[in-house]
C-alpha positions as CSV (number, residue, x, y, z in Angstrom):
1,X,35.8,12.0,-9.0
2,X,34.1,12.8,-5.6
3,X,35.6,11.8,-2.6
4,X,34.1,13.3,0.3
5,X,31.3,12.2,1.8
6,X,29.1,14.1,4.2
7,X,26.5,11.8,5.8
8,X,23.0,13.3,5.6
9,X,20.2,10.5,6.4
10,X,16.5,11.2,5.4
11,X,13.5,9.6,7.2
12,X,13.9,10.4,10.7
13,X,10.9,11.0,12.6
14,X,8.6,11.9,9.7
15,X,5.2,13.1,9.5
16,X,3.1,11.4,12.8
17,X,-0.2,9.9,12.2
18,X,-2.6,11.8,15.7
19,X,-3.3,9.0,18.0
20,X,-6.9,8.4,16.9
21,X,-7.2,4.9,18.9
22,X,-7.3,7.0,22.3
23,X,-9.7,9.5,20.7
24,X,-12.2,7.0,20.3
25,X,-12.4,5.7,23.4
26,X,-16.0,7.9,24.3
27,X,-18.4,6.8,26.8
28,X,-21.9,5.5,24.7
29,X,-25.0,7.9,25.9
30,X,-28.7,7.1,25.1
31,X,-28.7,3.4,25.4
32,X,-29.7,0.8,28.1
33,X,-26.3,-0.4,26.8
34,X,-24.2,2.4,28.3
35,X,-22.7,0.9,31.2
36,X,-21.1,-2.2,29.9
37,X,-19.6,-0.1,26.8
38,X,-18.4,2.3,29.4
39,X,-16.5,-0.8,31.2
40,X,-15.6,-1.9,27.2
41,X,-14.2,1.2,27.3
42,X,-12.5,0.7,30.4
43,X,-11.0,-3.0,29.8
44,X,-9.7,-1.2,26.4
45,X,-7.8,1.4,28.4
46,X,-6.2,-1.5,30.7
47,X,-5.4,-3.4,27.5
48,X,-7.5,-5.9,28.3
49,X,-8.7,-6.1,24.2
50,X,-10.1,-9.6,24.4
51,X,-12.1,-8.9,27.4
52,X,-13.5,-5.7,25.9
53,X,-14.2,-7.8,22.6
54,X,-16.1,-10.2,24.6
55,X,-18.3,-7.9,26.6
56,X,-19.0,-6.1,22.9
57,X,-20.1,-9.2,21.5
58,X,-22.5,-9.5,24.6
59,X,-24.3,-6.1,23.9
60,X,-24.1,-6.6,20.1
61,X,-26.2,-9.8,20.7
62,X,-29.1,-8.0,22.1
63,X,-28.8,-4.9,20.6
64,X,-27.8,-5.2,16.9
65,X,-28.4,-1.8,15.9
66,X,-25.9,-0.6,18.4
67,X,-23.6,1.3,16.1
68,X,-21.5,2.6,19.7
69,X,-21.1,-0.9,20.4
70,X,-19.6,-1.7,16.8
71,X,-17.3,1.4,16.8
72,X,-15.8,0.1,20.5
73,X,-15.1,-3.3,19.6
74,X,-13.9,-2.3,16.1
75,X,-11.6,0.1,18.5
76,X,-10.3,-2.8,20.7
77,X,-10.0,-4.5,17.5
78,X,-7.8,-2.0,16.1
79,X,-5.5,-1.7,18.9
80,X,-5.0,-5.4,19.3
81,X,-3.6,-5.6,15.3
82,X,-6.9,-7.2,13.9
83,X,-7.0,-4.5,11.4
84,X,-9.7,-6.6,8.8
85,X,-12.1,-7.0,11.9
86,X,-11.5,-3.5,12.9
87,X,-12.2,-2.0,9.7
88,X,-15.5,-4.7,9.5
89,X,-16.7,-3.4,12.9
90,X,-15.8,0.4,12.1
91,X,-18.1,-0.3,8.6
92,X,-20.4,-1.8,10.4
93,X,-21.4,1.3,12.5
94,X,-21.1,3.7,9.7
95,X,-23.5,1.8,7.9
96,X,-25.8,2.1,10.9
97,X,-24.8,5.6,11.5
98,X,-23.7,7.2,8.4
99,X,-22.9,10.7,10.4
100,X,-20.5,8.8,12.9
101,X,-17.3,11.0,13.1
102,X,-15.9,8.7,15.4
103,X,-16.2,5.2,13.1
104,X,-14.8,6.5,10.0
105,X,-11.8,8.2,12.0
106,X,-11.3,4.6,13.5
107,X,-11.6,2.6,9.8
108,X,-9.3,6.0,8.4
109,X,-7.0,4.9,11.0
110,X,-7.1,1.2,10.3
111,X,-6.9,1.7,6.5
112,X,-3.7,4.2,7.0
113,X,-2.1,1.1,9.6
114,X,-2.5,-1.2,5.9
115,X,-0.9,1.5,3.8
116,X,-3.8,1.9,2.0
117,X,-3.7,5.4,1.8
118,X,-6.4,6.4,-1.0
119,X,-9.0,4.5,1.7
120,X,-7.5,6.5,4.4
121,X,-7.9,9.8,2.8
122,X,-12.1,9.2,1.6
123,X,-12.4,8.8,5.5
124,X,-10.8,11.6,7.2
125,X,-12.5,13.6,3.9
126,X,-15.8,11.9,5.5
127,X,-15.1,13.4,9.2
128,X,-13.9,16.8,8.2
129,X,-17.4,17.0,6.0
130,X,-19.1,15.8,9.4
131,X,-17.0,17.8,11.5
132,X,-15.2,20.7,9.6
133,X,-13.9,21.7,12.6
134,X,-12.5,19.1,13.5
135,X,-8.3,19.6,13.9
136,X,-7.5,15.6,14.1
137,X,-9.1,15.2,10.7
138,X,-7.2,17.6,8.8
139,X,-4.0,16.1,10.9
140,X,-4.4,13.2,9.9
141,X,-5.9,13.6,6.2
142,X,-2.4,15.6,6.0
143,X,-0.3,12.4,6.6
144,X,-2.0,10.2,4.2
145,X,-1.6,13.0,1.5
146,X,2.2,13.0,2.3
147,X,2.3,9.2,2.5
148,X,0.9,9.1,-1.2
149,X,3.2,11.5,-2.6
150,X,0.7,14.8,-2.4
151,X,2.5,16.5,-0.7
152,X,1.0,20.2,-1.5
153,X,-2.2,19.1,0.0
154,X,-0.4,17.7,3.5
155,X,0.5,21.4,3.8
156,X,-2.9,22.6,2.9
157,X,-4.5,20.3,5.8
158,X,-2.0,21.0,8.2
159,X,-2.3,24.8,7.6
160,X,-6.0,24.1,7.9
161,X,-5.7,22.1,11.6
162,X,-3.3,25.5,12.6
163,X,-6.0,27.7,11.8
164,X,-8.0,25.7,13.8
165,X,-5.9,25.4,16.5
166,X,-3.0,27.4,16.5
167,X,-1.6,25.6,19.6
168,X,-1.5,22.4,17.6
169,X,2.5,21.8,17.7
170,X,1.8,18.4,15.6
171,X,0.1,20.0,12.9
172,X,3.2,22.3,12.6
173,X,5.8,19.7,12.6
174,X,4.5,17.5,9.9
175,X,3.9,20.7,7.7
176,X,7.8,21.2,8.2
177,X,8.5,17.5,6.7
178,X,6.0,18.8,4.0
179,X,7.9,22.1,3.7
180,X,11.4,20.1,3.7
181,X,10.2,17.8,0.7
182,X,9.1,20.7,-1.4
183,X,12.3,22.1,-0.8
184,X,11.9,25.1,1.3
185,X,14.1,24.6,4.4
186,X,13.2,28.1,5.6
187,X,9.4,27.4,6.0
188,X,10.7,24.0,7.7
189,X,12.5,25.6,10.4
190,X,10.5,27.7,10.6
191,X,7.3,25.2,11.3
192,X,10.3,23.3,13.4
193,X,10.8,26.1,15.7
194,X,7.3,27.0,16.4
195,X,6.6,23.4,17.2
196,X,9.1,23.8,19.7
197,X,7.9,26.8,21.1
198,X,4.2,24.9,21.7
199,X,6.1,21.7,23.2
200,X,9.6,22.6,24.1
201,X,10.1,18.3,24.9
202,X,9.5,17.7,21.1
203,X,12.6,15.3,20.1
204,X,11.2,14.6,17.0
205,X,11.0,18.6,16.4
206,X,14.5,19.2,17.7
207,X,16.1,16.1,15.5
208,X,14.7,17.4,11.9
209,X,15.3,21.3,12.8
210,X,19.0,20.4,13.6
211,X,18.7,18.0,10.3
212,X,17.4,21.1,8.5
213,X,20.1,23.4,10.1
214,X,22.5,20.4,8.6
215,X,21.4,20.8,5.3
216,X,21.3,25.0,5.1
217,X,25.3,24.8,6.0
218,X,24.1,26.3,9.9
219,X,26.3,23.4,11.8
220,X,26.5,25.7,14.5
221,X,22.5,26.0,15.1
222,X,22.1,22.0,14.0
223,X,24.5,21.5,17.3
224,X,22.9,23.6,19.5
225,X,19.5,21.9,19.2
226,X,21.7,18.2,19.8
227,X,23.6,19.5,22.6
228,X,19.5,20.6,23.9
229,X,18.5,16.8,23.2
230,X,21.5,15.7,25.0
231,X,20.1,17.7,27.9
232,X,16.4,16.5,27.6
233,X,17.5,12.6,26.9
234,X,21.4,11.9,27.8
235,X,20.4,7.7,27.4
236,X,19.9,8.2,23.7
237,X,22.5,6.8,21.5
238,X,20.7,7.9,18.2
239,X,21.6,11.7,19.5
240,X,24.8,11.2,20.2
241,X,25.0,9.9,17.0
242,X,23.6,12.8,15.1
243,X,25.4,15.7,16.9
244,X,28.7,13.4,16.1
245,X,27.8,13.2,12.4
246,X,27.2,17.0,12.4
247,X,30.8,17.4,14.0
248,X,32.3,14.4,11.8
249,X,31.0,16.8,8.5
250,X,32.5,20.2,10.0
251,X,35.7,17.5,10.8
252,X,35.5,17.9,14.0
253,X,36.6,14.3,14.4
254,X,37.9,13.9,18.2
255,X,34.4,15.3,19.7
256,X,32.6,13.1,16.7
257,X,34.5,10.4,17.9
258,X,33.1,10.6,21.5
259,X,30.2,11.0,20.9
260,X,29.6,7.9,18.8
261,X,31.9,5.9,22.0
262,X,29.0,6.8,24.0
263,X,26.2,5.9,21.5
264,X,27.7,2.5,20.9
265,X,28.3,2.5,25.3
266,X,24.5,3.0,25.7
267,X,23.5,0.8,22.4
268,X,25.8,-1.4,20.8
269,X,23.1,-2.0,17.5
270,X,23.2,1.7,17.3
271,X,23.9,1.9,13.4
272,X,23.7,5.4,12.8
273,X,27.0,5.6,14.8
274,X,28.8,2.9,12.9
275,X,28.1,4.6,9.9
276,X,29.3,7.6,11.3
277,X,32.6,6.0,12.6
278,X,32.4,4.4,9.0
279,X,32.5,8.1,7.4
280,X,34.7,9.7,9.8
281,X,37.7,6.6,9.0
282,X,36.9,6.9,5.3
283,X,37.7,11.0,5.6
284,X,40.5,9.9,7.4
285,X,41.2,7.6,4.3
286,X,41.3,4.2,7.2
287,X,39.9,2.4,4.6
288,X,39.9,-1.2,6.4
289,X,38.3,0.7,9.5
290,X,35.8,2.5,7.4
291,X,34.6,-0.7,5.9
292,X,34.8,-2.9,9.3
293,X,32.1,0.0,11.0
294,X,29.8,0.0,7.7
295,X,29.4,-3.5,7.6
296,X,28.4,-4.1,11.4
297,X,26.3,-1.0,10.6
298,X,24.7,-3.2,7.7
299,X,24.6,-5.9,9.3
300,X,22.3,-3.5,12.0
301,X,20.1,-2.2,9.5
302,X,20.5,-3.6,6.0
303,X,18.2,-0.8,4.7
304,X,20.3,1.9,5.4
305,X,21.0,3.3,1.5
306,X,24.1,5.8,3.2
307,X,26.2,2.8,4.9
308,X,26.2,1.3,1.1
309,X,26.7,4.6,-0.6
310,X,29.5,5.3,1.8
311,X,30.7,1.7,1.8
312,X,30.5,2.0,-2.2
313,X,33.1,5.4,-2.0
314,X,35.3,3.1,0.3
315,X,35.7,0.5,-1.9
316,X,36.0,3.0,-5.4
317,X,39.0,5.1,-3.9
318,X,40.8,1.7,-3.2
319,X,40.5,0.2,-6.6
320,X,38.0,-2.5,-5.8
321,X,35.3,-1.2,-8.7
322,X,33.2,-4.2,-8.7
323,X,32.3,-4.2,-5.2
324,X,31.5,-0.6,-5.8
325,X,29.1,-1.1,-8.6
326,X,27.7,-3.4,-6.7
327,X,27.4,-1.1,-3.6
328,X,26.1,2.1,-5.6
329,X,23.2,-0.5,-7.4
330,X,22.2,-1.4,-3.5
331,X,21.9,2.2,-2.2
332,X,19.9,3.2,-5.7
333,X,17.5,0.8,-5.1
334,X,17.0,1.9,-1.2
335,X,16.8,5.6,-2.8
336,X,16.7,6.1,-6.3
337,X,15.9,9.7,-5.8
338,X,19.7,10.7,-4.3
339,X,21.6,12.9,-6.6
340,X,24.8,11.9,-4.9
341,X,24.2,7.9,-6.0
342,X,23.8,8.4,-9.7
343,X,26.5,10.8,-9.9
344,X,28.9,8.1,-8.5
345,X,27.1,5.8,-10.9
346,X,27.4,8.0,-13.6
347,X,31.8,8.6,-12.4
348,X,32.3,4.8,-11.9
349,X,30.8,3.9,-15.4
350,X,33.2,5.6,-17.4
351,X,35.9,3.0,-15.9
352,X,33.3,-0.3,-15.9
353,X,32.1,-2.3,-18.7
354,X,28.8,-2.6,-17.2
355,X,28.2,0.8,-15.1
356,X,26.5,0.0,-12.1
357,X,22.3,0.9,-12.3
358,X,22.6,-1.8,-15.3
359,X,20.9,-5.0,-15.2
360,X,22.8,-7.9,-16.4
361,X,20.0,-10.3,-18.4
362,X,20.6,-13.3,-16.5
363,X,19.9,-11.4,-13.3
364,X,17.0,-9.3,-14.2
365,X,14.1,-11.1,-12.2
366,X,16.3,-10.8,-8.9
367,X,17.4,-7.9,-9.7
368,X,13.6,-6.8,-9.6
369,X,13.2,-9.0,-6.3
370,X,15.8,-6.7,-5.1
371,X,14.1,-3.3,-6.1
372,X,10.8,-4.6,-4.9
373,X,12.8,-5.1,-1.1
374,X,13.8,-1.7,-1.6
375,X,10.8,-0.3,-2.0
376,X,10.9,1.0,-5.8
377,X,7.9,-1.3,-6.5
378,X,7.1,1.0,-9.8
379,X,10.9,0.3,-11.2
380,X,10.2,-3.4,-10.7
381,X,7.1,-3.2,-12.5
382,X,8.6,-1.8,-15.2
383,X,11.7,-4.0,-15.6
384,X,9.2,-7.1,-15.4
385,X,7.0,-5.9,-18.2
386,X,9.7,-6.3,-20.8
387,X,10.6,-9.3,-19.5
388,X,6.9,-10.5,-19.5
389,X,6.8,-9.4,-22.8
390,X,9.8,-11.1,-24.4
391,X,8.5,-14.2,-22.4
392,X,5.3,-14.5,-21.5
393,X,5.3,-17.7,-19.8
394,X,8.1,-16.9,-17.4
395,X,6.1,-17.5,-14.1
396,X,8.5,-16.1,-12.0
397,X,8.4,-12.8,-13.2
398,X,4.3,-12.4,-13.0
399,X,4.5,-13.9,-9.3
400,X,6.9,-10.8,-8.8
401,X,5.2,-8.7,-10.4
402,X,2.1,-9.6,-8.7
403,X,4.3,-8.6,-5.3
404,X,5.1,-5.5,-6.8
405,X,1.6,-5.2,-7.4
406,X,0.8,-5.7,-4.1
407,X,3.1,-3.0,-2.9
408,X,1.4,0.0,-4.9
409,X,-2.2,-1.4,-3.3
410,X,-3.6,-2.4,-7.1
411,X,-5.0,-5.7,-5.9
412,X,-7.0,-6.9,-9.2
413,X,-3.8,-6.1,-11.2
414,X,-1.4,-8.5,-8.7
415,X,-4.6,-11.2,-8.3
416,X,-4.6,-11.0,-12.1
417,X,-1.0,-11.8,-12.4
418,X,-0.9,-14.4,-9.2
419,X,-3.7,-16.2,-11.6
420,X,-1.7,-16.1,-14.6
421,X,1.3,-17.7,-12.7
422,X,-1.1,-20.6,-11.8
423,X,-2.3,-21.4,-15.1
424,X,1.0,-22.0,-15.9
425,X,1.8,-23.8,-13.6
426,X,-1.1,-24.9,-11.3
427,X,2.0,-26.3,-8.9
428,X,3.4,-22.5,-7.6
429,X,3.7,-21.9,-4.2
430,X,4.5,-18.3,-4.1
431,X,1.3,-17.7,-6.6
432,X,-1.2,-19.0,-4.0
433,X,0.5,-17.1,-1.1
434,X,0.8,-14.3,-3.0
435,X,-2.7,-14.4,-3.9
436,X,-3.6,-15.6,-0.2
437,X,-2.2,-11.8,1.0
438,X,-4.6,-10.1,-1.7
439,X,-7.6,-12.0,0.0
440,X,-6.3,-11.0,3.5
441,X,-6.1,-7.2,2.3
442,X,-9.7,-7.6,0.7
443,X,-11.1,-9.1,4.5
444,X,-12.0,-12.6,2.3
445,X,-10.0,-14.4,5.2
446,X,-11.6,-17.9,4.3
447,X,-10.2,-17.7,0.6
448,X,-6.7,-16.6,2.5
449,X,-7.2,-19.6,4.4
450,X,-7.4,-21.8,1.4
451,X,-4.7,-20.4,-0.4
452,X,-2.2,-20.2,2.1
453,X,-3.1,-23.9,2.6
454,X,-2.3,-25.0,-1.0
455,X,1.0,-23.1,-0.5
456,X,1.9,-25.4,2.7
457,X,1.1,-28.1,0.8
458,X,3.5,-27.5,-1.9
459,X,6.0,-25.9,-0.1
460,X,6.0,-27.2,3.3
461,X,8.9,-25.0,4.5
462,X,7.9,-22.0,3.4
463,X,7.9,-19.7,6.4
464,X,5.7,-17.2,5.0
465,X,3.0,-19.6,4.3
466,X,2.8,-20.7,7.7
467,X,3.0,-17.5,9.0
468,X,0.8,-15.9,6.8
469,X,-1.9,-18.9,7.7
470,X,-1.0,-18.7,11.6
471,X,-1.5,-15.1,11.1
472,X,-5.2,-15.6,9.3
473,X,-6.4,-18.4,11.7
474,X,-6.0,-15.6,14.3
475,X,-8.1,-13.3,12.5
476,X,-11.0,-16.4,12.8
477,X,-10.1,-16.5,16.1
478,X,-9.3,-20.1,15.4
479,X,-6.5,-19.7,18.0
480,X,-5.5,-23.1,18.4
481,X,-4.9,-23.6,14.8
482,X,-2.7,-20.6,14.6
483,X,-0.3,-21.6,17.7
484,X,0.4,-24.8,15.5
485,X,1.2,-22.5,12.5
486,X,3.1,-20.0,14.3
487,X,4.9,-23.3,16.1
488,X,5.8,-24.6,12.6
489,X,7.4,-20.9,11.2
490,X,9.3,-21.3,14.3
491,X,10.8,-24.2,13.6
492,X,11.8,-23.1,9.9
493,X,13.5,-20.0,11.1
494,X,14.0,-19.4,14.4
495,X,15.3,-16.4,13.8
496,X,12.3,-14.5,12.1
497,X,10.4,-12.5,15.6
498,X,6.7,-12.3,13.9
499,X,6.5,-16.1,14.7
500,X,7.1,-15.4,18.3
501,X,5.3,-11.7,18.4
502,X,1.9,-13.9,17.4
503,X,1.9,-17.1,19.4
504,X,2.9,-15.0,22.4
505,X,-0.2,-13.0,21.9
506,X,-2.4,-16.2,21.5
507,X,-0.3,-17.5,24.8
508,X,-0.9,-14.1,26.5
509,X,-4.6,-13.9,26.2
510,X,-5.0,-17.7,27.3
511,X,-3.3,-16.9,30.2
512,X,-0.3,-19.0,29.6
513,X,1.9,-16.5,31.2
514,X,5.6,-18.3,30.9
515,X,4.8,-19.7,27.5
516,X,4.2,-16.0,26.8
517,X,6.9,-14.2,28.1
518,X,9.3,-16.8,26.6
519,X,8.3,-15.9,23.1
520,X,8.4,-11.9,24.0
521,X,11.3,-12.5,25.5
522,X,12.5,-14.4,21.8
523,X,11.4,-11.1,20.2
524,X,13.1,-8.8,22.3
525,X,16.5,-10.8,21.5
526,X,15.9,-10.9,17.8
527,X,15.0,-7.4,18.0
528,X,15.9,-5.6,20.9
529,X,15.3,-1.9,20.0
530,X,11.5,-2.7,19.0
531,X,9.5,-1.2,21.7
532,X,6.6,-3.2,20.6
533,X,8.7,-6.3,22.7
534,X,9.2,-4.5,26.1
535,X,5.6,-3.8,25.9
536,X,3.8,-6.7,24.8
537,X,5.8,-8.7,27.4
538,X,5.0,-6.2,29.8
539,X,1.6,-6.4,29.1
540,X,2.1,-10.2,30.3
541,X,3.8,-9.5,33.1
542,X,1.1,-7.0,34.2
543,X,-1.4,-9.5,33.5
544,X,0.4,-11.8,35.8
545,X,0.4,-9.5,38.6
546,X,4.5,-9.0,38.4
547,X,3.9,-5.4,38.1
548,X,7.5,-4.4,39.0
549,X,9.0,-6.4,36.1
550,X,6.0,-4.8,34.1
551,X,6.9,-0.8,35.0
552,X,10.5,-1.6,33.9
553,X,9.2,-2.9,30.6
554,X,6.9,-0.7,30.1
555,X,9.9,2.4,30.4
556,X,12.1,0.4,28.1
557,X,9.6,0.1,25.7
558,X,8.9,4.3,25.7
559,X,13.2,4.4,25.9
560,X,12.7,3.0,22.6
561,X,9.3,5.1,21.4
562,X,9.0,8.3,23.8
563,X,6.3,9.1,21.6
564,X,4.0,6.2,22.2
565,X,1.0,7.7,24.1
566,X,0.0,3.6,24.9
567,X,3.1,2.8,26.5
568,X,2.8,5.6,28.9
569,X,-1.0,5.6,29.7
570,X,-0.4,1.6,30.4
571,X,2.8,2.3,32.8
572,X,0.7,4.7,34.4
573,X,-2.0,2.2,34.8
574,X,0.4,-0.1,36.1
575,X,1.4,2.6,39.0
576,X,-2.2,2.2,39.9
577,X,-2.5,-1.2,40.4
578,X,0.6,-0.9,43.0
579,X,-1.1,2.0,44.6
580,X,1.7,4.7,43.3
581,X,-1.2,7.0,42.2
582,X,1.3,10.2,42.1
583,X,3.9,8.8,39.6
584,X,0.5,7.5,37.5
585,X,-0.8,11.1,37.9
586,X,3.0,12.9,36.8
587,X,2.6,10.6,33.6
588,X,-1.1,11.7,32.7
589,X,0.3,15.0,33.6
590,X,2.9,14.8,30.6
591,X,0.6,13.3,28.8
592,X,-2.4,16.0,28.5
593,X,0.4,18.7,27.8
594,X,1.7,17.2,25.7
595,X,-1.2,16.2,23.7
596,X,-4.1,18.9,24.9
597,X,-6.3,17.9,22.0
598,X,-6.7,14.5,23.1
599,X,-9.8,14.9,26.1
600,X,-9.5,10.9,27.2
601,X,-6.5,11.8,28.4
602,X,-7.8,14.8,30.7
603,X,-10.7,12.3,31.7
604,X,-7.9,9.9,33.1
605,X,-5.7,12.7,34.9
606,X,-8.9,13.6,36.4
607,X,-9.8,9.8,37.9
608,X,-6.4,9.5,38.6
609,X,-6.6,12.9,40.8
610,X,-9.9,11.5,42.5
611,X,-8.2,8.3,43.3
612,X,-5.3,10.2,45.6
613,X,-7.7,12.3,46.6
614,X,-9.5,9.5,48.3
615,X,-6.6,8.4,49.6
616,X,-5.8,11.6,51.5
C-alpha cells in the first residue's frame, strides 16, 4: 500500500494566449473617419469602452462600409466582456474586408475567450494565410491547438513564431508546456531556460522550470530557481509555497515549514500552502493536523484534485475507508488522467465492497453532475447514455447531458437534448436555461431572453436564471433591465460575486460611483485574490477622479496577475492624470521589454516621453 505522498500540482501558469486586444488598437488611415477612430482608439486605451462604443456608433452611422470602424468597436467590445457583440462587429468588418488581419485576430481572440477553440483556430489559420509572417498568429494558433488536446501542432506553431522571431520568449515558454505534456522534460527546460534568458523577470518561466526540475528528481535546481523568484517577488505567497513543497518532498520539513508560515503571513487563502502543511503533517503521520490544513485548503479551492488525493491517503492509513473512497472518487473526477489516483483506487478496492471509481445506481445522475463540475464532460456523457438508454424518459439525465454537451461546444447535440427534456416535461426549468446558454453561445440573444424568462417563471429562485437573463439584457444594452436581474441573484445568494461583478459595471458606466464601488468592493470580499476586483473598482475610482485609491488598486490587482499588460498600461495611465509622467514612463518601460512585439506599447512610451519632455 503506498504511503508517501509527494505533492506535484499541474496547471500552473500554462500556455498564455498573446495579448491581441492591445494589438488591435491601430490608428484608421484613408478615411475622413480617421480622427474620431483615432480618439476611439484613445478612450479604449483609458478604458473608457462605452465612450469609445458610442463615438463608433457615430462614424458607423455615416459611413457603413467602414470596416476600421467595425473592428475598433468590436475591440472595445471585446475588452469590456461583450464577447457576442465583439465577435458581430469583428464579422462584420471581415465581411467588408475579407483580407483584414486585424478582425479575424480580434474574433480569434473572442472565440478563444468562449472556449470555442475549433473557431479560434480557422481564424488565426485566416491571419497567418494573410500574414505568414506574422509571429502573434502562430502564438496564438499554438494555444488553441494545446487547448483542444493537439498538442503536436502547439509545438509546430510555436517553433514556427521562433523562427520568426527568435527573441520571442513567449513562443518558447508555451512550447515547454507543449514539450512537458508530450513528456519530454528535457526539451521543457530547455524551452524554460531560453525563455529566461530573453526575459530574465519571467515568473511564469521560473515557476514550471523549477516544476520540471521537480519532476526530473533535480530538487536542488527546482530550488534555486524559487529562491531567484523569492528575490524577484518576496510578497508572493504562492512561491513560498512551491519552494516549501519542494523542501517538504526532499523532507526538509523545518525550512518547508517556514516557508509556508510566511505564505499563509502574506495570504491567508493561500491553498497551495495548506496543502503543503497538509502533506508535510501526513509524512509526519499528524494525521488530525494533516486533515485540519487540507480541509481549509478545500475549503480555499475546492478544485484542487491533490488536497483530496492527499486528504484520501490521510483518511486510508487511519482506517476510515469510506471517507477514502469517497476522497479518491473526488480527485478522479478533478483528474482522471493521474496514475497515482487509480492506483490508490485500484489498493483500496481490494478491502471495499464497492471500490471507489464505482457508481452506485441510485447515485448515477449526480454522480455525472459531479464529473461534469470536474470537467470530464466526455465521462459524463457516457455514464448518461446508458442511463438514457435504460430510461428514456428520465429528464434529468438529458438536461445533464445537454450541459455536458455544452461543455465539449456540440450545441445542436445539447439543444437537441434540452428539447427532449421539454417534451417531457414542458414544465423544466433547467431545460430552458440550459437551452437559453446555447442561444447566448450562438449570438441569438432574443431567443436567450425568452428562455431564460420561462425559467424565472418556473423557478423563481434560480440564481442562474436571473443571472444568466441580467447577463443577456446587458448584451441588449437593456441596462436597466439587467440591474433588476442582477439585484434579484443578489438577493438569492449573496454570496455568488458575478451578481455583483455585473451590476457594478452597469453602475460604473452610469456614473453611479458608490453604488459601484460597493458592489466591487462585494466582489473583492467574496473573492479577494481575483485581480479582476482591484481593477474594475479601480477603474471606478479612476473614473471618479480618486486616483490615489485607484493606483493602489490598480497594483493590487497586477500583485494578483503581474502578467496583465491592462492592469499596468491603466496604472500608468492613472500616473498621468496625476501628472507623475516618470513612474507612467518606468511602467511603459517594463512594458515594451517585456513585450517588444507588441508596437502600441512603444507608441505609448513614446507619448508618454513627449509629455515629460514638455514638461522640462
Amino acid at each position: 500500500m503506498k504511503t508517501t505522498v509527494l505533492y506535484v500540482r499541474r496547471g500552473v501558469p500554462a500556455f498564455t494566449l498573446f495579448c491581441v486586444c492591445w494589438m488591435l488598437l491601430v490608428s484608421a488611415t484613408g478615411s475622413c473617419a480617421q480622427r474620431p477612430l483615432d480618439t476611439a482608439v484613445d478612450l479604449i486605451r483609458a478604458g473608457s469602452f462605452d465612450e469609445a462604443i458610442e463615438l463608433c456608433n457615430d462614424i458607423i452611422a455615416s459611413e457603413p462600409e467602414n470596416s476600421r470602424a467595425y473592428k475598433t468597436r468590436g475591440t472595445a467590445y471585446y475588452l469590456r466582456g461583450s464577447l457576442a457583440q465583439a465577435i458581430d462587429d469583428f464579422t462584420k468588418a471581415i465581411e467588408i474586408d475579407p483580407e483584414y488581419a486585424l478582425a479575424y485576430a480580434g474574433r480569434g481572440a473572442a472565440y478563444s475567450d468562449r472556449n470555442e477553440h475549433s473557431a479560434a483556430i480557422e481564424d488565426f489559420t485566416r491571419v497567418i494565410e494573410i500574414d505568414p509572417e506574422n509571429v502573434n498568429a502562430y502564438i496564438n494558433r499554438g494555444s488553441e491547438y494545446m487547448a483542444a488536446g493537439e498538442t503536436q501542432k502547439g509545438v509546430d506553431d510555436n517553433t514556427r513564431a521562433i523562427e520568426l522571431d527568435p527573441q520571442s520568449s513567449l513562443a518558447y515558454y508555451n512550447r515547454a508546456i507543449a514539450y512537458s505534456e508530450l513528456g519530454d522534460p528535457d526539451k521543457a527546460i530547455e524551452d524554460y531556460t531560453r525563455a529566461i534568458e530573453i526575459d530574465p523577470g519571467y515568473a511564469a518561466a521560473y515557476i514550471n522550470r523549477g516544476l520540471a526540475y521537480y519532476d526530473a528528481g533535480e530538487n536542488e535546481l527546482a530550488l534555486a530557481d524559487y529562491d531567484r523568484l523569492i528575490e524577484m517577488y518576496p510578497d508572493s505567497a504562492e512561491i513560498y509555497a512551491w519552494r516549501a513543497n519542494v523542501n517538504a518532498s526532499m523532507r526538509h520539513f523545518d525550512p518547508a515549514e517556514e516557508d509556508c508560515a510566511r505564505a499563509l503571513a502574506i495570504d491567508p487563502n493561500c491553498a497551495l500552502a495548506h496543502v503543503v502543511r497538509g502533506n508535510i503533517n501526513y509524512l509526519k503521520k499528524d494525521y488530525g493536523r494533516a486533515l485540519d490544513e487540507l480541509n481549509t485548503a478545500i475549503r480555499i479551492d475546492p478544485n484542487d484534485w491533490y488536497a483530496f488525493y492527499v486528504k484520501g491517503c490521510v483518511n486510508r492509513d487511519q482506517g476510515d475507508l469510506e471517507a477514502a473512497a469517497a476522497d479518491f472518487d473526488i480527485a478522479l473526477g478533478l483528474n482522471p488522467d493521474e496514475p497515482d489516483i487509480r492506483e490508490a483506487i485500484a489498493s483500496l478496492g481490494e478491502t471495499l465492497q464497492t471500490p471507489p471509481g464505482t457508481v452506485p445506481e441510485h447515485g448515477t445522475i449526480e454522480y455525472a453532475r459531479m464529473l461534469l463540475e470536474r470537467s470530464s464532460a466526455g465521462d459524463a456523457i457516457e455514464l448518461l447514455d446508458s442511463i438514457i438508454e435504460n430510461d428514456p424518459d428520465n429528464v434529468e439525465a438529458y438536461v445533464v447531458r445537454g450541459d455536458a454537451y455544452m461543455d465539449e461546444q456540440e450545441l445542436e447535440l445539447a439543444t437537441e437534448d434540452y428539447e427532449k427534456a421539454m417534451a417531457i416535461d414542458p414544465n423544466h426549468a433547467e431545460a430552458y436555461l440550459g437551452r437559453g446558454n446555447v442561444f447566448m453561445r450562438e449570438m441569438e440573444t432574443q431567443k436567450a431572453i425568452a428562455d431564460f424568462s420561462r425559467a424565472v417563471e418556473l423557478n423563481p429562485d434560480s440564481y442562474e436564471a436571473w443571472y444568466n437573463r441580467g447577463y443577456a439584457y446587458r448584451c441588449t444594452d437593456e441596462m436597466d433591465k439587467a440591474a433588476s436581474d442582477y439585484s434579484r441573484a443578489i438577493e438569492i445568494d449573496p454570496n455568488d460575486f458575478r451578481a455583483y461583478q455585473g451590476r457594478g459595471e452597469i453602475y460604473m458606466y452610469a456614473d453611479e460611483i458608490d453604488l459601484a464601488v460597493q458592489d466591487y468592493t462585494k466582489w473583492i470580499e467574496l473573492k479577494p485574490d481575483d485581480g479582476g476586483g482591484w481593477y474594475s473598482r479601480a477603474q471606478v475610482y479612476r473614473r471618479a477622479k480618486e486616483y490615489e485609491l485607484a493606483i493602489a488598486d490598480y497594483k493590487r490587482a497586477l500583485e494578483l496577475q503581474p502578467n496583465d499588460t491592462l492592469f499596468s498600461e491603466m496604472l500608468a495611465e492613472t500616473y498621468i492624470d496625476i501628472g507623475d509622467i516618470q513612474s507612467a514612463i518606468d511602467i511603459y518601460e517594463a512594458l515594451v521589454e517585456k513585450y517588444p512585439m507588441m508596437t502600441s506599447l512603444q507608441d505609448d512610451l513614446a507619448e508618454t516621453r513627449a509629455l515629460l519632455e514638455k514638461e522640462d
